[in-house]
Structure formats: C-alpha cells, structure tokens
N, C-alpha and C positions, 0 to 999 in steps of 0.2 A: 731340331730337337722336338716340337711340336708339329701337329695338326693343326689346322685352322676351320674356326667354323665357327659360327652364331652361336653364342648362349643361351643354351633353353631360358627361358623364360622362368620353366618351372622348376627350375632351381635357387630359391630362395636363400639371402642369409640368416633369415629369422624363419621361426615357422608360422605355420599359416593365419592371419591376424583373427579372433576372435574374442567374445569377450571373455574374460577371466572370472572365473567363481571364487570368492573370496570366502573367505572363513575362518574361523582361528582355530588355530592348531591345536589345542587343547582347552583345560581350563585348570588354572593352578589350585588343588587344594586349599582352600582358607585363604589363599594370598601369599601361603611361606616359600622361602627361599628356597634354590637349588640346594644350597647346603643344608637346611634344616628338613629338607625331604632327604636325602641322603641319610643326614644323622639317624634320622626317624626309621628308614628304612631295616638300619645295622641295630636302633634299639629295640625294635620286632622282631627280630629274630635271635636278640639276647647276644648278640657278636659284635666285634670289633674288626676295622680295617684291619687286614693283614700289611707289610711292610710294602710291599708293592703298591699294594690300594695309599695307603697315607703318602708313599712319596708322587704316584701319579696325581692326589687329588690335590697337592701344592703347586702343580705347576701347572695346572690343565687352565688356569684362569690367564693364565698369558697367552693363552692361542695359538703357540707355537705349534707346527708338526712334531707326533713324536714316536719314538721307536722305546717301546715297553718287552723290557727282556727278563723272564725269571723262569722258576721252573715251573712244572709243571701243576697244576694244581695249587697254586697259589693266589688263582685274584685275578689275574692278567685281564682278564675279559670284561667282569664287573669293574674294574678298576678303569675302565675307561668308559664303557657303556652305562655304567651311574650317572657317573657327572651328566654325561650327554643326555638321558632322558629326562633328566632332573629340569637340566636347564630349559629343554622343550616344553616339557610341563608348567614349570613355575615361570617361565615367558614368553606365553604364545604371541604369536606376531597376528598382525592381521594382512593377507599377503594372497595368491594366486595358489590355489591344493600345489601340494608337490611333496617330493620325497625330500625331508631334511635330514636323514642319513641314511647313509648305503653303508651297509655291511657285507664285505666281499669275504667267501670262501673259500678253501681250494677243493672243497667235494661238496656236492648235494647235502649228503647226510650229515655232516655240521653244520651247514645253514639249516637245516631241519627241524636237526637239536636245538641250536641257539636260537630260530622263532619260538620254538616251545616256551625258555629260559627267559626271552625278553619278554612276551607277551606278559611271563607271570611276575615278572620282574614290573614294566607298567603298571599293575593293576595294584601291585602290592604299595611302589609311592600314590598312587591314588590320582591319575592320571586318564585322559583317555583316548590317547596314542593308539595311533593303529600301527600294528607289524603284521608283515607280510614277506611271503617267499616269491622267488621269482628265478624257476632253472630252467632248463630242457624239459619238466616236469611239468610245468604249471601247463595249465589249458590254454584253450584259446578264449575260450568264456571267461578264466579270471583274468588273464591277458587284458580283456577290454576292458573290464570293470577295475582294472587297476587304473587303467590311462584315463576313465569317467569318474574315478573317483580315487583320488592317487594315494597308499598309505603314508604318515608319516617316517617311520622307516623299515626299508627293505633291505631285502637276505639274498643274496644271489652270488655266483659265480662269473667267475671273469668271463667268458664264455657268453652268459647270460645277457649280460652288462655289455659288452659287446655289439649282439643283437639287437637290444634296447636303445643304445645311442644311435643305431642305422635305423630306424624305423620309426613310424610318428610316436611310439611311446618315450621317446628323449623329450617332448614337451615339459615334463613331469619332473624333469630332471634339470630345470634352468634355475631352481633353487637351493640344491642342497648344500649345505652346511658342512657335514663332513664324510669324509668316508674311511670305513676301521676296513683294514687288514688285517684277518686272524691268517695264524699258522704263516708268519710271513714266510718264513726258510723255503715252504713249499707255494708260496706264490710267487715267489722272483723267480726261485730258479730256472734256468734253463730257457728254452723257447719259450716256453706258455708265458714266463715272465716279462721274457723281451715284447712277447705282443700284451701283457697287461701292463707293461708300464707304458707303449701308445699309447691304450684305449684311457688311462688316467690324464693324459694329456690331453687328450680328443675332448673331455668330462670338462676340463679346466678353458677349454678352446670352445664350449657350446655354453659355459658361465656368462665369457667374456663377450662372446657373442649378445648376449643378454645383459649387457653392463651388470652382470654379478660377479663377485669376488669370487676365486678360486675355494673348490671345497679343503678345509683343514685337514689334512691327512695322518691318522693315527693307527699305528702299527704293532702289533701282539707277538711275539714269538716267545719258546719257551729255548730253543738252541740256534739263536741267530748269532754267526759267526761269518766275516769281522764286521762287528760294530759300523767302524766307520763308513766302510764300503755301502752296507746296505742303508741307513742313514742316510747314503747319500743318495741312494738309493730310491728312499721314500719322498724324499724330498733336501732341496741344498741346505735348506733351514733348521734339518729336523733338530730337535734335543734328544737324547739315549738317557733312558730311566732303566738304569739297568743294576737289578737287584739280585746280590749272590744269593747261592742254595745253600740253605742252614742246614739243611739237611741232605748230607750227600749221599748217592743212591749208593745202596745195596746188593751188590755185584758177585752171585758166586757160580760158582762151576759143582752140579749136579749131576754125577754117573755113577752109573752101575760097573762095576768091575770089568777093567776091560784087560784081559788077556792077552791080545795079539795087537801088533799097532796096526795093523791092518785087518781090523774084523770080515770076516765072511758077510755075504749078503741076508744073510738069513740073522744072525747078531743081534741087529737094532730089535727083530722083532720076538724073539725071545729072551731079549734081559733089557731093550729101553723100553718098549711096549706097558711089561709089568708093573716096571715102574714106577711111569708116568700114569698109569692105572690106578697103583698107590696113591700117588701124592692128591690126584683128582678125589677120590675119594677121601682122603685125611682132611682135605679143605672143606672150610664151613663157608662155603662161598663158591661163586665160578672161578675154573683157571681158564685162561688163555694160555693157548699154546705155537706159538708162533712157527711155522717152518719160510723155508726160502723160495718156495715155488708153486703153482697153483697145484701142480700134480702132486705134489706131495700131499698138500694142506687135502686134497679129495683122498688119499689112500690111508692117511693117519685118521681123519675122520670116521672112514668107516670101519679101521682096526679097531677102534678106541669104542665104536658101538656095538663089537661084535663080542668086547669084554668085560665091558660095563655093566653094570645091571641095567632092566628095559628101564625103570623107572627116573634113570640119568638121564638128564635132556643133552645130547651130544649136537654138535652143528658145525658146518663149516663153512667158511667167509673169502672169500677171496674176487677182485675185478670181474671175471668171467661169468659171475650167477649175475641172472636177469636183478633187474632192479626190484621188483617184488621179495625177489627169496634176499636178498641183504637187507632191507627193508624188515620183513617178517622177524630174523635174525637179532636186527638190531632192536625191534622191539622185545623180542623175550631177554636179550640181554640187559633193557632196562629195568623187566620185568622182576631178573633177578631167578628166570625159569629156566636156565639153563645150568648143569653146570661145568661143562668143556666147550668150549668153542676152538677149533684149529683152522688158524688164519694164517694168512700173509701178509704184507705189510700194510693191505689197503686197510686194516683195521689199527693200524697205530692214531690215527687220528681220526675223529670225523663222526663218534658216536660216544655220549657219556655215557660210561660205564662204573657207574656207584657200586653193584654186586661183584666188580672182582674182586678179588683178593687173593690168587695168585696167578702170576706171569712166568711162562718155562719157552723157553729160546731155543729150540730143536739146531744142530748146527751151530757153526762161527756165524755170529754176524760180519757183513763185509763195511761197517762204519759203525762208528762208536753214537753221532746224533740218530742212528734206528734203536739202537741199543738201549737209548737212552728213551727214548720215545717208546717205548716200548714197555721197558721196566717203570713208566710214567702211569698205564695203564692201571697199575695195581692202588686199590686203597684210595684212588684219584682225588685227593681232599688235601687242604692247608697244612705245610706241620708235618704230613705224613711223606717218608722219604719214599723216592723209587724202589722196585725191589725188582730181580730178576734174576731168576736159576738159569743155568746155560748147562745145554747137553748135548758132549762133543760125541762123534760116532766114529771117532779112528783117534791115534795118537796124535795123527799131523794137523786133527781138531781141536785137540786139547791143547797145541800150544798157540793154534789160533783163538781159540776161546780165552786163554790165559794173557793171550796178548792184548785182544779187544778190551778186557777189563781194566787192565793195566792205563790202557790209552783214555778210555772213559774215565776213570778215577781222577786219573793225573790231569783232567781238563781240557785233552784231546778233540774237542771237539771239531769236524771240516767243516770249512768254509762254503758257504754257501756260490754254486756257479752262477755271477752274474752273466748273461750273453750281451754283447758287446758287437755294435758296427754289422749286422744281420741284414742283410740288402731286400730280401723276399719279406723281413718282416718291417723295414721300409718302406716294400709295397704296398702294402696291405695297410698300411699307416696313412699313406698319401690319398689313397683310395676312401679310406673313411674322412680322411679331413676336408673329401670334395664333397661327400655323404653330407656335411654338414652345410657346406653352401661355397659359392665359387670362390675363388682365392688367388692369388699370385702365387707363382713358383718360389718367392722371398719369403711369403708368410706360410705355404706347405712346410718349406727347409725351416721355418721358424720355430711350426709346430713338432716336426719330428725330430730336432736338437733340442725339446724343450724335457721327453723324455729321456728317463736313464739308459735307456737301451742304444738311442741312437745322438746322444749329445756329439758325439765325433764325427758326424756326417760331414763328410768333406766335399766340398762345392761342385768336385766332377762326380760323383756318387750320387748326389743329389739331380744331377742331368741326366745320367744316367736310369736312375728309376721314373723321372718325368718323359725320360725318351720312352720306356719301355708302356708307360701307361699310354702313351700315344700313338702307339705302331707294334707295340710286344720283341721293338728291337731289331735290326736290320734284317736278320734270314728271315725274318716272319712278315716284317712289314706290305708283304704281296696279300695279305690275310685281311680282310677290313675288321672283321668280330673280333682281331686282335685288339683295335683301337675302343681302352677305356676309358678314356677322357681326351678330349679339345680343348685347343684353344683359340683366345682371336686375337693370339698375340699378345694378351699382356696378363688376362686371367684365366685361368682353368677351371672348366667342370665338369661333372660328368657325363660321359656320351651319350648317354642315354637311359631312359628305364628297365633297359633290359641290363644294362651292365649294372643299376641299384640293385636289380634283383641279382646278380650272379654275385655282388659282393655282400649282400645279405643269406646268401645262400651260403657261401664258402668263410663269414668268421663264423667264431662259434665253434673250432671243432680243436681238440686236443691233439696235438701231435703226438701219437700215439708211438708201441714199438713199430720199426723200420722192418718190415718182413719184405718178403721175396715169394711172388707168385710161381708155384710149380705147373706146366703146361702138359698134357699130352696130347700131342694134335694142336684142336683147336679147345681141346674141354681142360680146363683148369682144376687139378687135384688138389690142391690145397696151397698150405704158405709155409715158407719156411723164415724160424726168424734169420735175418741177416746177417748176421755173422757165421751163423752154423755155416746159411749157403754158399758165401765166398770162400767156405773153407775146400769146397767141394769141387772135382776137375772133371772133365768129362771122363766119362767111362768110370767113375766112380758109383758105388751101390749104395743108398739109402731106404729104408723103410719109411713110409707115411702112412697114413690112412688103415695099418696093416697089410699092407702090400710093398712087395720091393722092387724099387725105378733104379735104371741105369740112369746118369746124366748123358745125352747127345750132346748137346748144344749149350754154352752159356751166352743167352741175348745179356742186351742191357741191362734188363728190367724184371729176368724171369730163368729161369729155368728148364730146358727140355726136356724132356726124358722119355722113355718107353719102358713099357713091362722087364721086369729082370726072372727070367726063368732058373737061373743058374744054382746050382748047388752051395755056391761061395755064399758064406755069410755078409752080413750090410748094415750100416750104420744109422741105428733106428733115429729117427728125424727130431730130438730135442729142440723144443723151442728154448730160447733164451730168454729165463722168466728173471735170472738173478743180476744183479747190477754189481759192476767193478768195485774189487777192497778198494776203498781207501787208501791214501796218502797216510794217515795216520793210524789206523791198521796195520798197512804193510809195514810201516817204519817200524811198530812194535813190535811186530812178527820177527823181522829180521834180527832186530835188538835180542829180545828174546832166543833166537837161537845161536846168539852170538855167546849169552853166557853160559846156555847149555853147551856150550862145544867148550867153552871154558872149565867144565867139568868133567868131561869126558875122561881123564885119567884116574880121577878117583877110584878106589876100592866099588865093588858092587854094589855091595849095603848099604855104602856111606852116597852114594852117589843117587839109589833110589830115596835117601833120607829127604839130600839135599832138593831132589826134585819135586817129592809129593809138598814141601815147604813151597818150591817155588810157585808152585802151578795152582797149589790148591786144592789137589786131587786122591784120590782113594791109592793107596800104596800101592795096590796092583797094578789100577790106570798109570801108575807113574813108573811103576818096572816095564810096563810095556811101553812107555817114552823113551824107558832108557834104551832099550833095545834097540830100537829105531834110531837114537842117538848113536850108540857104538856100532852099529853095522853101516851107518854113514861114515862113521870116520872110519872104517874100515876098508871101506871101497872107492872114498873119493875125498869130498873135504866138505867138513858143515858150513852153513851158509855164515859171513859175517858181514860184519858192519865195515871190515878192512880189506876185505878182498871179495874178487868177481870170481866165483864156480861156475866152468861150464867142462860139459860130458858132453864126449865124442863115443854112441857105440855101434855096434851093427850088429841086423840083423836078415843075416840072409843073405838077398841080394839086397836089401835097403841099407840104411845108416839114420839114426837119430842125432840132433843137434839138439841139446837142450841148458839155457843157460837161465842162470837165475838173477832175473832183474827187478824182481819186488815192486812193478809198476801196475799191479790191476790189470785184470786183464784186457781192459780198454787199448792201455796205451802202450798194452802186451802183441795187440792185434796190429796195430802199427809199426812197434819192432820188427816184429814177426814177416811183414809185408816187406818190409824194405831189406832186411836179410838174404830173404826166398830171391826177393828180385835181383839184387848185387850177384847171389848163387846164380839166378838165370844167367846173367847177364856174362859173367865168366866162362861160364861153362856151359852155356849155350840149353843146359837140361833145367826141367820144371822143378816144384820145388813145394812139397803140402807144409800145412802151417797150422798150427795148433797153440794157443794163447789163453794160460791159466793166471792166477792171479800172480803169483808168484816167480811164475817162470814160462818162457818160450820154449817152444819146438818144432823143429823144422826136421822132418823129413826128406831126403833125398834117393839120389842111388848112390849103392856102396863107396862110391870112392868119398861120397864128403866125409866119412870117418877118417880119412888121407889127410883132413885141412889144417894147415900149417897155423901158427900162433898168430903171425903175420899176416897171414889171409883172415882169419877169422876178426884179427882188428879192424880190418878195410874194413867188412861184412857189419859189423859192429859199431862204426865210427859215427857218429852224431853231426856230422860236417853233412848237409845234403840230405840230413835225414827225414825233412820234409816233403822235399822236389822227389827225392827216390820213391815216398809210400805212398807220398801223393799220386803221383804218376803210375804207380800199380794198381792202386786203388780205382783210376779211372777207366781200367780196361775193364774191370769186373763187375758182377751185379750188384754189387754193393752201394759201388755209385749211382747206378740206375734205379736202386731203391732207396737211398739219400734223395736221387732229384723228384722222386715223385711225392715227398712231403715239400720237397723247397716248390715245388711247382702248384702243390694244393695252395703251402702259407700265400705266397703271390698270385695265385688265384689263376694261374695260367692251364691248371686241370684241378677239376674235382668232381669229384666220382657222385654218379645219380646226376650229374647236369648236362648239358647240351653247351657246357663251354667251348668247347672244341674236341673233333672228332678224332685228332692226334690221341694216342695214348703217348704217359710220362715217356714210354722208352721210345718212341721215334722220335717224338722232341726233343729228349736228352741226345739223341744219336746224331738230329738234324744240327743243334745248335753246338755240338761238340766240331763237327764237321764244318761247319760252313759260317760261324761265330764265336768261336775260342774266348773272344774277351767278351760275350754277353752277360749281362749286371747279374740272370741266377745262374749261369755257370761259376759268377767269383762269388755267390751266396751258396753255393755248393761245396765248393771247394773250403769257405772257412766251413760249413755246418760240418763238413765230414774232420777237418782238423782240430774243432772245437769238444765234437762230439766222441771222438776217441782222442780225445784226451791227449792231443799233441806237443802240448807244452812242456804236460807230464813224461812222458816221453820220452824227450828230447834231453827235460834234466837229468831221468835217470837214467841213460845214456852215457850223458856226459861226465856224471858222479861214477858212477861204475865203472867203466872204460879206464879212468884214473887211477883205481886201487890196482893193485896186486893182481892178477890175472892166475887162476886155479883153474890149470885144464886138465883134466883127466881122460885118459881112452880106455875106454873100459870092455870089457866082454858080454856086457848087457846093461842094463838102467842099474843107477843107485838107488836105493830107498825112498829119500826124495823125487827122483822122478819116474816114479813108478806113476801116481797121476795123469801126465803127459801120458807116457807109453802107451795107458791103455785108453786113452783116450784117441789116439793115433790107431792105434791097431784095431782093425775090422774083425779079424776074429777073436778077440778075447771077449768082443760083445753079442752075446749069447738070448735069447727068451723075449718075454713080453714085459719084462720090467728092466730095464736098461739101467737104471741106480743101481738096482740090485745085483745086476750081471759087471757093473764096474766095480764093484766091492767084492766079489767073487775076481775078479781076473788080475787085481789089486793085490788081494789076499795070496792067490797061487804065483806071483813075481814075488811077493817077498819072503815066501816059502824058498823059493829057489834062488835067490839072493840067498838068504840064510845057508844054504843047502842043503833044505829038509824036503823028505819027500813029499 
C-alpha cells in the first residue's frame, strides 16, 4: 500500500517557529458590551431587530454551530455578523494577529459586497477591525501584506481558502474563532461542496494542530432544504434558526396574447419584446430580466437596446464576461444607473441590488429555489415580499410556468444535493492534510470521516486513496512522478516540493461544465458541452464555429471530425447552458396536466373559462392551451399522474420512441442511454437519443415503430438500470469527459502543469484497460451516476413502469412531442439562430398535426 522513504525533514507539524507579534484586536468603545453596541447600533439607524435578528441574537451566546434560514431580505447576514463584531470589538484579546472570522462566499462578487457592508458596519459600532477580501483577485502584494499584517476578518471563497491553508498564509489562520457561511444551498451543493466541507475540516485540523479549539461554524441561507441534512451538514451540533416568510412571494404569469400553442420564431420578438419594453419603461426603478442561457441573455440585451430610448442604461450579465465588465455592471446596478439588466442566473445572488424593483422571468423556470431567488431580487428589503412576473413563449410554457408557481407557493422548495463518498475528492483531501504536516494513515482517515462529504469512508477506500497517493495505483505504479506521498511505514508525507507545488496549483479551481474537446487533425475546433456530444454517432453533421464537421471518430475524451461539404443540413452545436427541471417542477407539471386532461370534455367556452382561472393567463393564451389540450387528446393520450404515455411513430425510413417520464432531463439522459443500449443489444442496430425534461426519445430504424408492449417493458424496466447506462455510458465521450474533471479534482491531470504528459483520455483508456477497479475509475463511475441523476431515474422508472401503460402508434408526433421531434430532426433546423429555427419547425408540426396548411 505504501512507499517507503525518509521524512523530509521539511515538513513540519507546526509552522515555522518565530516570534509572534501581539496586539489587540481592537479597542472596545467606552468599555460597553457586545450587546449595548448592537443595541446602539439598531438605535442609529432608528430600527429594530427583525424576527430573524432577535431569535438569532438569543441564542448566539451559547456557542453552538448554527444554520439561520429565512427569506430573503430579512436580516440573515447582520443577524449573525452583529453579534460577532460586537463581541471582537467590546473583547479584544491580547493574542498572536490572525484572522478571527472567515467569511466564506460562493462567488467573488458577494464577498465584494459584503466587505463593503462589513467594513461600514465596524465603523458604525465604533470599532477598529480590520476587513478584508481574499479571491483569485487579490494580488500578490496584498497577499503578503495580509500574512504581515493579518486582518481581523476576511471575505473569501472556498477556492480561496483552499489555497490559503496550502501555503504559508494558513499561519494567520491558527486562530479564528469562527467561520459564516453565506448562500449555504450554493456552497454544499454538489462537488465544490464535497471539496468545501474537507477544506473546513483541514481549518479545524490546522486549530488542533495549534491546541486551538475548532472555529464556531455559522450558516445563512434564505432556501436551505432539508434542514436536517444540511445542519448536519455544517456541523453534528448545529442548532436550525429557522424563521417562516410573513411575507409570501408574489408569483404571477405575464403575457402577451398568445394565438398559437406553438408560436413562430419570429413571436417572441414582435409581441414579448414590446412588451417587456413596456413594463421597463412604466418602472420607476431597474428591471431584471432573467433568461435561461447566456446566448439568450446577449440576444434580449441587445433587442431591448435597439428599442429603448439611448438615454436607458441597458446591460447584460451573465458567467462568460470578463470579470471587469460584471464588475462595471454591478456597480451601475448599485448605482441605480441602469435601468434593464438581462442576466442569467449568475445574478440571482452575489451583488446588492437596492434600485430593483422589478424582476420578469423570460421562460419556465426549471426549479422553484431559482424562482424564488430570483423574485428575491426585487425591492431586496425586510417586510418587503418577493415578486416575479414569468413570461412563457409557447403554450407548453405556460403550463410550466403555471406549474413552477404552484410548486413555489405550496412550499416546494428542492433539496439541496449533498455529495456523498466522492473518492477523487478524498484525494485531494488526504493530500492537503499531509500539506499540513506528516500524519498516519489513522489520523488522514480521521481527518477525512471528520468531514460531511466523506464521514462513510470505509477502511478499503481509505487504502485505496493512500495506495494511489503512493504509486497513482497499479497500471501506473511504473511512473515515479506518479508518487505523492511516502512513507516509512508508519507516517506519511509529502513527496516532495514539487508535489506541494502541483497540489497548490491544482485546488482552487471550480468544477466547471463537463465539455468535450472537438479535434481536426491535430488542431482543436472548439468544445462541445457534454451531453449534446454523446448525443452525436459518427457520420453525424454539426455546426460549430459557423462551419459544419462531420463526426469520424469518437475517442474517449474528444471528438473527430473533418470539414462537412455536403448540401444536407447540420445540427448547429448548442451548448448546454440550462440545468435539469426539478423533481418538484416536474411533479407539478405532470399534476397540472393531469387536471387539464380532466377537463378536456368540457364545452369550448366553459373549458377556456376553466383554464385562463387555472393558469392565470390572458384568455387567449389560455384558448391556445386549450388547443394544444384537445389535439393531444385527439391523437394520443394527455399526460397523467396514473398512467405512462408512450408514442411509437415513423418517419420515413426512421421511427421515434418517445415516452413521457417527467425525470429532467438529467436522469432523462440515462433512460435514454440504457433504452438505446437494451435496443442495441437486441437488435444488434444503433440507436440516437435525445433527453428533454419531460420526456425521452429515441430514434431508430423503421422497424422500432414494430416494438411490442412487451418489448418495450424489457427496454424500460428499472431492474439493471444502472449496470446497462452505466456500461453505455463508459464506451462514450462522456465518460472521457466525466474522468478528465475526476482526474483534475485528484490531481492526476491538470491542465497548464507538467503533472504528467498523459492526457485525461489515455489515462481514462490506460486504467479502463489494464485497472478496472482503480480508486478514480469507482470515483468516476459514482460522479457520472450522481451527476445525472441516477437515483432519480431509477424511481421514476420504477413509479412509471407501475401505472397504466398508454402506447400509441401514431402517423407522426403528438403535440407534446413535437419538442423531441424537432430536436431529433437535422432538417427542421434551418439559419444562424437555432431557438428561432426550433420554434419555426415546432410551429409547422403542429400546423400539420392540426391539418392546416
């Protein structure tokens, strides 16, 4: 399981011995109390604790860990960061500089905000605390002058914090006191989570190191669901201060008369455009205008500048602009000098926004805690509820939009994805706790059960990642630069200073989206995100770059292609900007058209009555629901809550499979997978795949419109439904673009270093081949079943399979899966605007459904 070898020397458990500069940490105004600075504070500004603030400030004198949950705009932040500066001011210690609280964010630009906030917040108790920031941002000049002169408390991101505990700036850090967690929902979740709750562990392991007590851990969210889980989460001790919304958000559905349930491409921008035009201008304030994807948020931007007056400050926000122009953005936003902003979600959090006052939702939202976060934006003050207009652009948005609202009101909120048992992010765990100084393999496994991410570490798990840090695991062990840590048998440390340097180089970075490098030759065209590409077989046509590639080749890790000269049309190269509905979305979608089908026989009149009532919607938008209603139930069967729809049709020599299993499209891509493959596998032919929120489809040749009830159960059956997508999944690029982030988080590649000359895809190909059971092929395998959603999956499988079974063979798509079809079909996608050419090709299938010309 080990190396053996000498212990450098220069690996220390302490750092380096010098003397200590003492000082006090402030000086208490007059002498008075934390609480009579507090009081003092709230009677300056003529206000009083809000309900949040008074219940956290009764229990914050106990010490306990805690998780503060309320809405938005209520307190949450001052309601914990009071007390704490209070108490650092009115009793400073006499003690070694260091940071006595760390304030962790999940973006820059709220640690940004809230130094501004706190700064002005110290000066106002009359304090003289120093705050400070500390990202990817800060220099290397203030870098040092922090670690010569440490502030009392720092703003930083997990990332950040990261870096700081690998490097001598963790000196600084052997006293603090506590550390707050804003926007928790978005720091647990997911990987970035599983590696932030190590690095809090590592924090409480460089304390103990130091005979100091572990920092007090306090927790802020405004939609942290469930409770318990993440509580336990923060800590096993935490206590939940969690305070209902008095004021519940204001949810409605904003359209302009929509005619057809399937608008033309051209629609949106002749009657929501005007619109939304309107409403910007009737506002005495900025709107936010939310869409679902960065291309959009850049195309609505510059329609919305081209019909505005000059003198409207128009702007658009989204991940992809340089950190300068969201920067610039976010200051005229506070300025109050804009007044449209059209973002994406990266602006639901992360910058205070005082001049909004209103929020408009372009599209369904695909989860009710964005929705909500979102409609949070507006008015952003105590007292004042959320508010958010939604604006659907088809019928089959309008009862998504209807549905989201329904699911947000009723208290719908999802649950936050804790990750769980992550072996790569083990690695990377074990690795920094040798960063700290040498240890036994008892007190590593000590350290990495002591986090929530990997309390389950099971005893061969734990060999497992100490074998890999020793040798990088049997096929590789001929490698020596695989070996990152020694031992001499009884304790471990690091190899050496070139491996501190590769594991200071490789944390720090966000697991970003999972793309797919496109090749030709040897020169790389671009990336495709990862789901489009495994959608893609050879000899298949896409657009990128404005040019159009045949696929040759699918490697591991990438893509081949050459020039496509051909007259046939190609499937212009969408990235995957938008994230899977919901679990609670979808349920309400489905509910929803469960009692729209319950209506269906009504008179016409009485039935658009019933519907503009249900939805919420302009009488016409709701005659064109109904429409879309009765030419479903005319050609197949609406979707319910009691029975599984699925269409069998052809076209041509192809055939469509399309069934409606209301899993997101996440854990629609792994239906989908395992379907295609059960089809391979019978029938010996390939099998293209196409995964919407709502519903799968699978293309074949003509004879799958043949498949029996019986067969399509097999095809369908939830028994194996693991091992089958699993096992499809790992012939494809998808895998090979899943291992080259599990390969970054464990630090066995990362791009810009000279870790190893392997790229992801030969390694992933080496250790598929010649190490089946290596520790990141089984961190591979859970990230791809965690990551789409396999659990999900699996139940609605297993739920669905069990009702009622509705198949229909039809002579072409139903209404409902007209989405699919044309998302399947290479030629109904036409121009240089791909949204626009799917709403046009949408539009002419339900023309002829209909059987209008």
């Amino acid at each position: 399981m080990s190396a053996t070898a000498r212990l450098r020397p220069e690996a220390p458990a302490t750092p380096r011995a010098r003397r200590p500069r003492v000082r006090r940490s402030s000086v208490a105004p007059a002498g008075r109390s934390a609480a009579a600075l507090v009081a003092g504070w709230f009677a300056a500004r003529g206000d009083a604790p809000t309900a949040v603030q008074r219940a956290v400030f009764s229990a914050f004198d106990e010490g306990r860990p805690l998780l503060v949950t309320a809405p938005t705009g209520s307190g949450k932040t001052a309601a914990v960061m009071l007390p704490l500066m209070a108490e650092l001011i009115a009793h400073p210690t006499e003690a070694p500089a260091g940071v006595r609280v760390l304030y962790i964010a999940p973006v820059r630009a709220l640690s940004a905000t809230q130094t501004e906030a706190l700064t002005a917040m110290v000066a106002s108790l009359g304090g003289a605390l120093r705050v400070a920031q500390r990202t990817g941002d800060t220099s290397p000049k203030q870098r040092a002058a922090q670690r010569e002169r440490p502030p009392e408390v720092l703003l930083t991101t997990p990332e950040s914090l990261a870096v700081l505990l690998a490097g001598p700036g963790r000196e600084m850090l052997t006293g603090v006191r506590a550390v707050v967690l804003d926007e928790l929902h978005l720091l647990a979740a997911g990987k970035r989570g599983a590696l932030l709750s190590t690095t809090l562990s590592l924090l409480d392991t460089w304390a103990a190191l130091h005979a100091s007590p572990p920092p007090r851990r306090l927790a802020l969210s405004a939609t942290a669901r469930p409770l318990d889980a993440l509580a336990a989460w923060v800590h096993p001790d935490t206590e939940v201060i969690a305070v209902a919304n008095e004021s519940p958000a204001e949810l409605r559905i904003t359209d302009p008369p929509m005619e057809q349930a399937f608008p033309d491409g051209s629609w949106a921008w002749r009657k929501v455009l005007p619109m939304i035009a309107r409403q910007v201008a009737e506002t005495d304030g900025t709107t936010l205008l939310f869409v679902g994807a960065r291309t959009r948020a850049e195309q609505w931007s510059v329609a919305l500048r081209d019909v505005l007056p000059a003198r409207y400050g128009v702007a658009c926000f989204h991940g992809s602009l340089s950190l300068e122009e969201r920067a610039r953005v976010a200051d005229a936003l506070r300025a109050g000098s804009l007044r449209v902003v059209v973002a994406t979600s990266a602006l639901e959090v992360g910058v205070d926004l005082p001049a909004v006052r209103r929020v408009l939702v372009l599209g369904a939202p695909n989860a009710t805690s964005r929705l909500l976060q979102a409609a949070g934006r507006a008015d952003h003050r105590p007292g004042v509820p959320a508010r958010a207009e939604l604006i659907p652009t088809s019928a089959l948005d309008v009862v998504r939009c209807a549905a989201a609202i329904r699911a947000a009101q009723g208290g719908e909120v999802e649950p936050i994805t804790l990750r769980e048992g992550d072996l790569d992010v083990a690695v990377q765990a074990a690795l920094g706790r040798l960063q700290l100084g040498s240890a036994t393999a008892s007190e590593v496994g000590e350290g990495l059960r002591a986090s929530a991410s990997l309390r389950g570490l099971s005893s061969d798990d734990l060999e497992r990642v100490m074998g890999y840090l020793a040798h990088g695991g049997d096929a590789l062990a001929a490698y020596p630069e695989m070996a990152r840590a020694v031992s001499d048998g009884e304790r471990w440390a690091i190899s050496g200073r070139r491996s501190e340097r590769l594991y200071r180089q490789g944390i720090g970075t966000i697991v970003g989206e999972v793309t797919v490098e496109v090749r030709h030759g040897r020169r790389v065209v671009g990336q495709l995100d990862g789901r489009f590409a495994v959608s893609l077989e050879v000899g298949d046509r896409f657009v990128l770059g404005g040019r159009k590639w045949r696929v040759t080749e699918r490697a591991s890790d990438a893509l081949l292609v050459r020039p496509d000269h051909s007259p046939e049309r190609a499937l212009p190269a969408w990235h995957g900007q938008r994230a899977a509905q919901s679990a609670q979305v979808a349920d309400a979608v489905e509910a929803l058209w469960t009692e729209l089908g319950a209506l269906v026989h009504l008179a016409p009149g009485e039935l658009v009555g019933r519907v503009t009532s249900l939805l919420g919607v302009h009488p016409v938008t709701a005659r064109a629901v109904c429409e879309l209603v009765r030419a479903q139930h005319r050609h197949a069967s609406l979707p319910s809550t009691d029975r599984f729809v699925v269409e069998l049709h052809r076209d041509g020599a192809r055939a469509h499979l399309v069934a409606f299993t209301f899993a997101g499209s996440m854990a629609n891509e792994l239906i989908a997978r395992a379907v295609a493959a059960r089809y391979r596998d019978e029938t010996g032919e390939a099998a293209s795949v196409c995964a919407l929120d709502e519903a799968v489809c699978v293309t074949a040749d003509a004879s799958l419109a043949e498949a029996s009830l019986e067969t399509l159960r097999r095809w369908f059956s939830p028994e194996g439904l693991r091992e089958v997508a699993m096992g499809a999944l790992s012939e494809g690029v998808l895998s090979g673009a899943y291992f080259r982030e599990v390969a970054r988080v464990a630090q066995l590649w990362m791009p810009g270093t000279k870790a190893g000359a392997a790229t992801p895809g030969l390694l992933h190909d080496v250790l598929r081949k010649h190490d089946p059971g290596h520790v990141l092929l089984r961190a591979l395998d859970h990230t791809l079943w965690t990551t789409l959603e396999g659990e999900r999956a699996l139940e609605a499988l297993t739920e669905r399979t069990g009702r009622r079974w509705h198949l229909h063979r039809l002579d072409g798509p139903s209404p409902l899966s007209i989405p699919a079809r044309t998302w399947m079909d290479r030629d109904a996608v036409r121009g240089d605007d791909p949204e626009r050419a799917l709403l046009d090709a949408a539009n002419r299938l339900f023309q002829a459904t209909l059987g209008q010309p």
